[in-house]
N, C-alpha and C positions, 0 to 999 in steps of 0.2 A: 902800581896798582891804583885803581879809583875806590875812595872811600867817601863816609861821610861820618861823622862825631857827632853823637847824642848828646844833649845839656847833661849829661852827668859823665860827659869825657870818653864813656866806650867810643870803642870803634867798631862799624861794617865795612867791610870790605866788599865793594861792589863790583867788582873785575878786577881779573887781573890781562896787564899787557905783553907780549912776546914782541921780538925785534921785528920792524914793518907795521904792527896795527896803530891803524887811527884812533887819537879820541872820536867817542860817541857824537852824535849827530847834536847832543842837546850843545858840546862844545861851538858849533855852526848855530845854532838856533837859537839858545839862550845868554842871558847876561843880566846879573851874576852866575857863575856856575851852580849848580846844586850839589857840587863836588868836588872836593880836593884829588890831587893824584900825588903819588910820590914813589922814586926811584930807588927799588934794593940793589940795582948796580949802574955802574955810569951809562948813559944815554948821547947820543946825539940828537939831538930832536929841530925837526923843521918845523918853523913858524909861518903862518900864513895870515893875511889880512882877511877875516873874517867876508867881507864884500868881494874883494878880488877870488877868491876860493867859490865861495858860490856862485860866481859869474863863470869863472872858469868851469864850473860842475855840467851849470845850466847850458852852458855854449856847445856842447857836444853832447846827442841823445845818448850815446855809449855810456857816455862821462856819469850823466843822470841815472842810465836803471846799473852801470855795478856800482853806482854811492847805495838804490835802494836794496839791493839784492844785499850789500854790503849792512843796512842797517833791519833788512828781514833775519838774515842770520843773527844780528843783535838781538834780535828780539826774539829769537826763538831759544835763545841761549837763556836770556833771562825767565821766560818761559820754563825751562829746565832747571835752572836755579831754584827757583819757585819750591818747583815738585821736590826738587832736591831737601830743602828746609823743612817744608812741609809733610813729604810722605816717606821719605828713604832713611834710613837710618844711620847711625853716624860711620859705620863702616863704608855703606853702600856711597855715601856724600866724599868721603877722603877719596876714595878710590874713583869716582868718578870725575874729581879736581885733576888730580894724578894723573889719568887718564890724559882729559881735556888738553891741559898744559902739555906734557908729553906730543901731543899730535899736532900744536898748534906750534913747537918746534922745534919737531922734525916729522915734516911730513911725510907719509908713506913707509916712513921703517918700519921694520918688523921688532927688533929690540932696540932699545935705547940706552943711551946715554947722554946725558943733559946735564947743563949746568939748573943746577935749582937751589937761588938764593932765598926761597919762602923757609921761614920758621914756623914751629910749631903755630906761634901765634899768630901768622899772617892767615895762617889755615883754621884755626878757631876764631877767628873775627869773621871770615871767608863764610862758615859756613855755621855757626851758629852753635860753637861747641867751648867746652874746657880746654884749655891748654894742656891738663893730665888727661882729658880722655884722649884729645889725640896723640900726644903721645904713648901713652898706653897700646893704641889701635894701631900705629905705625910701627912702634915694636912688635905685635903680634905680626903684622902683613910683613916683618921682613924675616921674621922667624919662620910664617911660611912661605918663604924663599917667590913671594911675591913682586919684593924690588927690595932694592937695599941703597941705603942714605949714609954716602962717602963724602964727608965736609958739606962742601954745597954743589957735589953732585949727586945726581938721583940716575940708578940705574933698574932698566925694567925690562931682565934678561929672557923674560917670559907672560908675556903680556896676557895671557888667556889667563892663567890664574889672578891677576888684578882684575880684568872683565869681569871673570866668575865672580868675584868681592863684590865688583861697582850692579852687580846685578847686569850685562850687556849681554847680548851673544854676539860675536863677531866671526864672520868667516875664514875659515884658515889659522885661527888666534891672532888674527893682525889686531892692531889698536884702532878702536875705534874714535874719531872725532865726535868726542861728545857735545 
């Protein structure tokens, strides 16, 4: 996950990663980062030369619009974030984390099962809550047999009733890619 640390030691949580994505574009663009990242389970991670990577981008038009199409979906994501903080409630916020992560690994199923090494607290820095209320509100979403949380996996045998929590409609009850 990418965060950053306030002068009084909190933490936000500013994305979280699945196996395959990129760091953000500001990783290409800036120096110092505006951001820490760090790994809840082990990684392989490829390095590239900041110069050689944007030369490589810019050398093929392809290469160029899916980095930007690649960094509009960033942005529309944070975008969503945003609303999320701001307008949706902390039910409506978990469940649509849930959601997100869910789709973004394993795409296209209908139920899941997934490994999910986030704790309560990676999910209350995430999104701007207490540790007892999400927990609280995770107990309830598994009472209504919304998903249920087995060690550090998360299963979401019935994804419309999580939708119906995160406020979505999706068609057929599939998962929607928030």
């Amino acid at each position: 996950f990418r965060f950053t640390l306030m002068p009084d030691g909190r933490r936000q949580i500013l994305s979280f990663y699945v196996p395959g994505d990129l760091l953000p574009h500001q990783a290409i663009a800036r120096h110092p980062l505006p951001f820490s990242v760090q790994s809840l389970t082990p990684v392989s991670a490829c390095v590239f030369d900041v110069r050689e990577f944007s030369a490589w981008i810019q050398a093929a038009p392809g290469r160029a619009a899916a980095f930007n199409d690649l960094w509009a979906r960033e942005s529309m994501q944070l975008d969503e974030r945003l609303v999320d903080l701001g307008r949706r409630s902390a039910t409506e916020r978990i469940a649509r984390l849930i959601l997100q992560l869910a789709a973004r690994a394993q795409p296209g199923a209908s139920a899941f099962d997934i490994e999910f090494p986030l704790r309560q607290e990676h999910i209350a820095d995430a999104l701007g809550l207490t540790v007892e209320y999400v927990s609280r509100t995770l107990s309830r979403m598994q009472a209504d047999g919304a998903l249920r949380l087995v060690g550090r996996r998360l299963q979401i045998p019935d994804p419309s009733s999580l939708n119906a929590m995160a406020g979505t409609q999706t068609p057929t009850g599939a998962i929607q890619a928030i």
